[in-house]
TORNU-279090 format. One record per residue (C-alpha): x, y, z; residue in one letter. Coordinates in nm, 4 decimals, decimal comma, padded with zeros to 6 digits. Last residue first. Example, Ala and Ser with C-alpha at 12.3 -4.5 7.8 and 13.67 -1.06 7.14 Angstrom:
# residues 2
(lonu (01,3670; -00,1060; 00,7140); 'S') (lonu (01,2300; -00,4500; 00,7800); 'A') 
END
This chain:
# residues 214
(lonu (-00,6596; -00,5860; -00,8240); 'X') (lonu (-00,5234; -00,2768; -00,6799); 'X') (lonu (-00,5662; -00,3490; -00,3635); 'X') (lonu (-00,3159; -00,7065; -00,4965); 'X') (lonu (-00,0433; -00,4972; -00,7213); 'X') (lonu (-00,0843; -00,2485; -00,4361); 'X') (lonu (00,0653; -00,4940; -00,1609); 'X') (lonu (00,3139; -00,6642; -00,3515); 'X') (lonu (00,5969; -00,3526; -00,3503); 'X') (lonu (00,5562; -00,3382; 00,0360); 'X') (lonu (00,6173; -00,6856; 00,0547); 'X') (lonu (00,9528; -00,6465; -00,0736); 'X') (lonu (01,1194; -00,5005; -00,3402); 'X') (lonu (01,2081; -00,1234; -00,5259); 'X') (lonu (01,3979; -00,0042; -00,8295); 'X') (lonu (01,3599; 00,4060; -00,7818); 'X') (lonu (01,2117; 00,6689; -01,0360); 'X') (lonu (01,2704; 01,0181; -01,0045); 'X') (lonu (01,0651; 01,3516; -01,0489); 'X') (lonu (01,0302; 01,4930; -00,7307); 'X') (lonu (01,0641; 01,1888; -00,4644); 'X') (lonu (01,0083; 00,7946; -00,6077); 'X') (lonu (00,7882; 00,6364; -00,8671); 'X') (lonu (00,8255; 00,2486; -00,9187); 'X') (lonu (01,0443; 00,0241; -01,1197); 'X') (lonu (00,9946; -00,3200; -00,9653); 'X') (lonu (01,2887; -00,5502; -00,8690); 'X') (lonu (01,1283; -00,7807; -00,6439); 'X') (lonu (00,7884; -00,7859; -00,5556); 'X') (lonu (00,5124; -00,9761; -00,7605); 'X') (lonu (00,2553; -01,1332; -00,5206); 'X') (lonu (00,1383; -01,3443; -00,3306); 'X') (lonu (-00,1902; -01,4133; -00,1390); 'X') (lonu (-00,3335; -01,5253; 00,2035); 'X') (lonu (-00,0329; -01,5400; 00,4396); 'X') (lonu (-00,1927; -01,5680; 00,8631); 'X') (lonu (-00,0741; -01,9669; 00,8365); 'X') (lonu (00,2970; -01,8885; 00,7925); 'X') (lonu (00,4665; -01,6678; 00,5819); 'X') (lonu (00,7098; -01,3209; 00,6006); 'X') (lonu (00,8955; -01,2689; 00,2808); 'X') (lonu (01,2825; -01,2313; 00,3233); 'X') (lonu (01,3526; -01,5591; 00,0831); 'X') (lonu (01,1308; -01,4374; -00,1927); 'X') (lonu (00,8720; -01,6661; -00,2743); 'X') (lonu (00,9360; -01,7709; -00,6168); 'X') (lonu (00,6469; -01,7015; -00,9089); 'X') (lonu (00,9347; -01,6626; -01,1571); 'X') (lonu (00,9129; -01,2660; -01,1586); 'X') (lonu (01,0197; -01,2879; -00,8032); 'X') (lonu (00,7409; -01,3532; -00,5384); 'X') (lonu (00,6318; -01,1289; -00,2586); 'X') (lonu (00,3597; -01,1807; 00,0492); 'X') (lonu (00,0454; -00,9886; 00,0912); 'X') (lonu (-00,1817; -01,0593; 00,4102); 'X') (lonu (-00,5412; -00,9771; 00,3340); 'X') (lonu (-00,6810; -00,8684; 00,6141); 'X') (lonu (-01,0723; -00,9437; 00,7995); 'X') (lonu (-00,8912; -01,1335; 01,0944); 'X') (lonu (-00,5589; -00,9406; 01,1992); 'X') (lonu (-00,2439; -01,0632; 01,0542); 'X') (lonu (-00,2100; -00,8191; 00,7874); 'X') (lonu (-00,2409; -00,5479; 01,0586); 'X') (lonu (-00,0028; -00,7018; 01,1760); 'X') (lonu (00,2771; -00,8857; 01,0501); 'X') (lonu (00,3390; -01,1869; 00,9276); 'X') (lonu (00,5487; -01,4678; 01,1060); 'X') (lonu (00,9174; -01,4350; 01,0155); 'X') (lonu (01,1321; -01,3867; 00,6754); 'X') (lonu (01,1457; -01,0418; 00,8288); 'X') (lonu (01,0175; -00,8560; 00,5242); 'X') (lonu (00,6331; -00,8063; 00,6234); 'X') (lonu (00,3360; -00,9717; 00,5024); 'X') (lonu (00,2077; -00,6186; 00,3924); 'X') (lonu (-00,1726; -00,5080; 00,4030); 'X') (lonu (-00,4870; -00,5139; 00,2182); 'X') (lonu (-00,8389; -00,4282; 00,3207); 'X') (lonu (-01,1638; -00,4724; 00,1741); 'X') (lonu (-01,4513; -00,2582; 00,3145); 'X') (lonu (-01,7801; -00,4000; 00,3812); 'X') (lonu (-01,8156; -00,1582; 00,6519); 'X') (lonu (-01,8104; -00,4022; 00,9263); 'X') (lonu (-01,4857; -00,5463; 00,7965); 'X') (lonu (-01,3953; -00,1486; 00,8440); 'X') (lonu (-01,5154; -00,1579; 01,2007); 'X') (lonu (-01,3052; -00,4628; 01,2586); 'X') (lonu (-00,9949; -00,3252; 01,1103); 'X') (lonu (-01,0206; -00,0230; 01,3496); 'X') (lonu (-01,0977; -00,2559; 01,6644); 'X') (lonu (-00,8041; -00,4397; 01,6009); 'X') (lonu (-00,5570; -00,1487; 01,5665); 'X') (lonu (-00,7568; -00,0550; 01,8924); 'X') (lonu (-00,6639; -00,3963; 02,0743); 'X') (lonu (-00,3307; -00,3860; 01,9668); 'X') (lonu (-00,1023; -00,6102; 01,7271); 'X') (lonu (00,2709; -00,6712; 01,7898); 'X') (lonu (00,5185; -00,6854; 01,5170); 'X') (lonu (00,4221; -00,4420; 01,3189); 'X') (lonu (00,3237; -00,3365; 00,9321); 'X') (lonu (00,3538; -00,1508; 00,6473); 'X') (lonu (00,2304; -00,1119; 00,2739); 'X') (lonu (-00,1440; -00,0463; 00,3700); 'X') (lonu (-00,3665; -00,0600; 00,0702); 'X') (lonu (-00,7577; -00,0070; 00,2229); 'X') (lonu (-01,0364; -00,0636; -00,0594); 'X') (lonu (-01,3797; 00,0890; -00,0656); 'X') (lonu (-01,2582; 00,4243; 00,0781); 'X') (lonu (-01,5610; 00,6488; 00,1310); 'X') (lonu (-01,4354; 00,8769; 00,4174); 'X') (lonu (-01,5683; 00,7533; 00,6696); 'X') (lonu (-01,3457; 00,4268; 00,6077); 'X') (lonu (-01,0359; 00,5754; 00,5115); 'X') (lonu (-01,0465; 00,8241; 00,8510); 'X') (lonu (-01,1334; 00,4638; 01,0562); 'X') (lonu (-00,8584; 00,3490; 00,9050); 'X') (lonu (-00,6359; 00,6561; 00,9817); 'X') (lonu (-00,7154; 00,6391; 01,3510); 'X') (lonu (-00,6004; 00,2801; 01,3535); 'X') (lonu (-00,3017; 00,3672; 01,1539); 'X') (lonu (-00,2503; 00,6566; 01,3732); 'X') (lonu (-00,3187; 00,4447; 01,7633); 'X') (lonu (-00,0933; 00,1782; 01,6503); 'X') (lonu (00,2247; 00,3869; 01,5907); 'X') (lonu (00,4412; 00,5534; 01,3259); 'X') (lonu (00,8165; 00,5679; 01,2021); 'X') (lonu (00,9249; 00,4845; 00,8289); 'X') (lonu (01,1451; 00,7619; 00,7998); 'X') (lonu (00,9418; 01,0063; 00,6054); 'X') (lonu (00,6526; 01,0023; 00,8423); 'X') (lonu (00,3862; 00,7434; 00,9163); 'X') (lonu (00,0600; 00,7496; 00,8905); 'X') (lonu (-00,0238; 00,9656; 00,6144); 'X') (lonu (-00,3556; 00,9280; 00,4284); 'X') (lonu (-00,3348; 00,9394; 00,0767); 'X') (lonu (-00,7019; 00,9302; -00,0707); 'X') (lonu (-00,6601; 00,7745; -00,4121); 'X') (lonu (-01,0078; 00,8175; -00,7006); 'X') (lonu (-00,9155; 00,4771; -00,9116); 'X') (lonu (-00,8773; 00,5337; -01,2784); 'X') (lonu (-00,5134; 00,3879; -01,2923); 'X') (lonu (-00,5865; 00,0356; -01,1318); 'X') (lonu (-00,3115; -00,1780; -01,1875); 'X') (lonu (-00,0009; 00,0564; -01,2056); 'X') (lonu (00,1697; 00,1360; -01,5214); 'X') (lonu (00,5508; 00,2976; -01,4896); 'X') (lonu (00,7321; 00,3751; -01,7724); 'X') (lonu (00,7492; 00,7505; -01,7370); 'X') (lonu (00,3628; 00,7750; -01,7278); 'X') (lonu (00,0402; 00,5523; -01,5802); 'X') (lonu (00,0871; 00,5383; -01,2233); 'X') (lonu (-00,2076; 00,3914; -01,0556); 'X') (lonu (-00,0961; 00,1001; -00,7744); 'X') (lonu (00,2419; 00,0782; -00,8841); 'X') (lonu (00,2747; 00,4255; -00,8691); 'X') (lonu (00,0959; 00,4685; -00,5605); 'X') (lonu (00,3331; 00,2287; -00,3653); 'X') (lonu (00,6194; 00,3923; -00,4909); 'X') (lonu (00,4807; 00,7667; -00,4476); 'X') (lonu (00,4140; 00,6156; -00,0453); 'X') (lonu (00,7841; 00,5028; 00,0247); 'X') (lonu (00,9184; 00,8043; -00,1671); 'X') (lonu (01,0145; 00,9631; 00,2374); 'X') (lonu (01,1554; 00,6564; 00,3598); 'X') (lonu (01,5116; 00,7508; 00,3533); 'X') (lonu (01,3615; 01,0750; 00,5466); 'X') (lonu (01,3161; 01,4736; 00,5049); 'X') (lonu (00,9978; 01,4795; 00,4070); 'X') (lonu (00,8913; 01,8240; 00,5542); 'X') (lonu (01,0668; 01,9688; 00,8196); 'X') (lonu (00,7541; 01,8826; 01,0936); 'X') (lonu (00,5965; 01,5875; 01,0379); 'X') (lonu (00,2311; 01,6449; 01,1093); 'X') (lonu (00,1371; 01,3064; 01,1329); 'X') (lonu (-00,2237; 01,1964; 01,0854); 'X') (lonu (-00,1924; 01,3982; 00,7445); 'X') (lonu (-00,4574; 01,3936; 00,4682); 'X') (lonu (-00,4279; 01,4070; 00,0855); 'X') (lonu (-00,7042; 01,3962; -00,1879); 'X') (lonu (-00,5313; 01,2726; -00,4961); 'X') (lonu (-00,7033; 01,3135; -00,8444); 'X') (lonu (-00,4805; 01,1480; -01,0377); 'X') (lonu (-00,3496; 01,2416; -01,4020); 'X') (lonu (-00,0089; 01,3764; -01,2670); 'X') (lonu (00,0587; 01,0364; -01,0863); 'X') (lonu (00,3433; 00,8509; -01,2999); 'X') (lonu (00,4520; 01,2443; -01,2960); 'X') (lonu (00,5026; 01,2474; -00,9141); 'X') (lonu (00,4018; 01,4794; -00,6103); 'X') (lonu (00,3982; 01,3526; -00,3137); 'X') (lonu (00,1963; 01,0340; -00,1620); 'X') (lonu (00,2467; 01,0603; 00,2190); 'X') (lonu (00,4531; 00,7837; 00,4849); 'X') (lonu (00,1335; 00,5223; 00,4069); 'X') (lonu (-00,1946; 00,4942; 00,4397); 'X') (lonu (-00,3136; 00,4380; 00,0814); 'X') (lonu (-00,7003; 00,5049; 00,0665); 'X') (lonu (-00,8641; 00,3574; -00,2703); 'X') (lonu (-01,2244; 00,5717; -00,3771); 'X') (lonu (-01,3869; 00,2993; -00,7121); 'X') (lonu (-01,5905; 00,4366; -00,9474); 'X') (lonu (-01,2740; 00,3886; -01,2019); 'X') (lonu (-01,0772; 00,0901; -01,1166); 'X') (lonu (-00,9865; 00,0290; -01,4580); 'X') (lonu (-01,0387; 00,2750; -01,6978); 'X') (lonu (-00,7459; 00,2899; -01,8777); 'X') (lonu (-00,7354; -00,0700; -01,9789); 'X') (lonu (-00,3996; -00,2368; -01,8092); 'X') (lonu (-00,2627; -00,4789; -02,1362); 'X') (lonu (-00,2330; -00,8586; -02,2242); 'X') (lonu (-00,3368; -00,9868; -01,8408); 'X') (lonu (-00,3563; -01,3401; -01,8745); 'X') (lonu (-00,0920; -01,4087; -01,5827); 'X') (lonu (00,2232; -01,4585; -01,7612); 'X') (lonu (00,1161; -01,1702; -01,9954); 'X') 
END
């Protein structure tokens, strides 16, 4: 209500294909009315065995979850989860660049990317550029280092997300600077988790889909 915003209608975001790369969106009820289409860049082997395995449900949630007192944004978005990272958090350049180009050819019209690095490369850089290309709006983590934000959220074309408390404070961990184009809520959040549980979650990653989704 702070905001304007009296009540999520049902059928926002609808017509429009969102790809969350991420560590996997699983299974959740916040997410049972969804129509996920799933690919893997990763091919974790032993399944999601990581701290970081809910990492991608949480996001999603936020972003679309509409049960178990969770209400993301945009709950009648199409999601394509692409996984680019595995259940503890780990990845590389050359996956999330392959799995933006994936996003892009494969109809996404919005690009949520909870994560981010320190150090950008020139194919990371090509990838966002051919989605700029494409007309396709992407969104990506500040970063929780209380440092310089991280790429791809950095790179020209991204919009870098950074996290405020529920009194519009920056959070003292949120990465800033010059590359920082937007804030938003992200600390404290009830979000979907692994099999059927909820988790309390902050940080950048937690902003990101309140702004995609948006």
């Amino acid at each position: 209500a702070g905001i304007g915003v009296v009540a999520v209608g049902p059928q926002w975001g609808e017509g429009v294909t969102v790809a969350l790369l991420d560590s996997g969106v699983l299974a959740h009820p916040s997410l049972h009315h969804l129509n996920v289409e799933s690919l893997d860049l990763v091919g974790e082997e032993g399944g999601q065995a990581g701290p970081f395995a809910g990492h991608a449900t949480a996001v999603a949630s936020l972003l679309a979850g509409t049960a178990g007192g969770i209400q993301g944004v945009a709950p009648a978005i199409d999601l394509i989860s692409i996984k680019v990272v595995d259940s503890f958090g780990v990845g590389d350049a050359f996956t999330l660049a392959a799995g933006i180009v994936l996003a892009v050819d494969s109809g996404a019209k919005v690009i949520s990317m909870s994560l981010g690095t320190e150090v950008s490369t020139p194919i990371l850089e090509d990838a966002v550029a051919y989605a700029v290309r494409q007309g396709v709006a992407l969104v990506a983590a500040a970063g929780n280092d209380a440092g310089n934000v991280l790429y791809p959220a950095a790179c020209e074309g991204v919009v870098a997300v950074g996290a405020v408390d529920a009194d519009g404070n920056r959070e003292s961990y949120s990465n800033g600077g010059e590359a920082l184009d937007i804030m938003a809520p992200g600390a404290g959040i009830v979000a979907g988790w692994v099999a059927d549980q909820n988790a309390v979650v902050s940080g950048t990653s937690a902003a990101v889909p309140f702004v995609s989704g948006a």
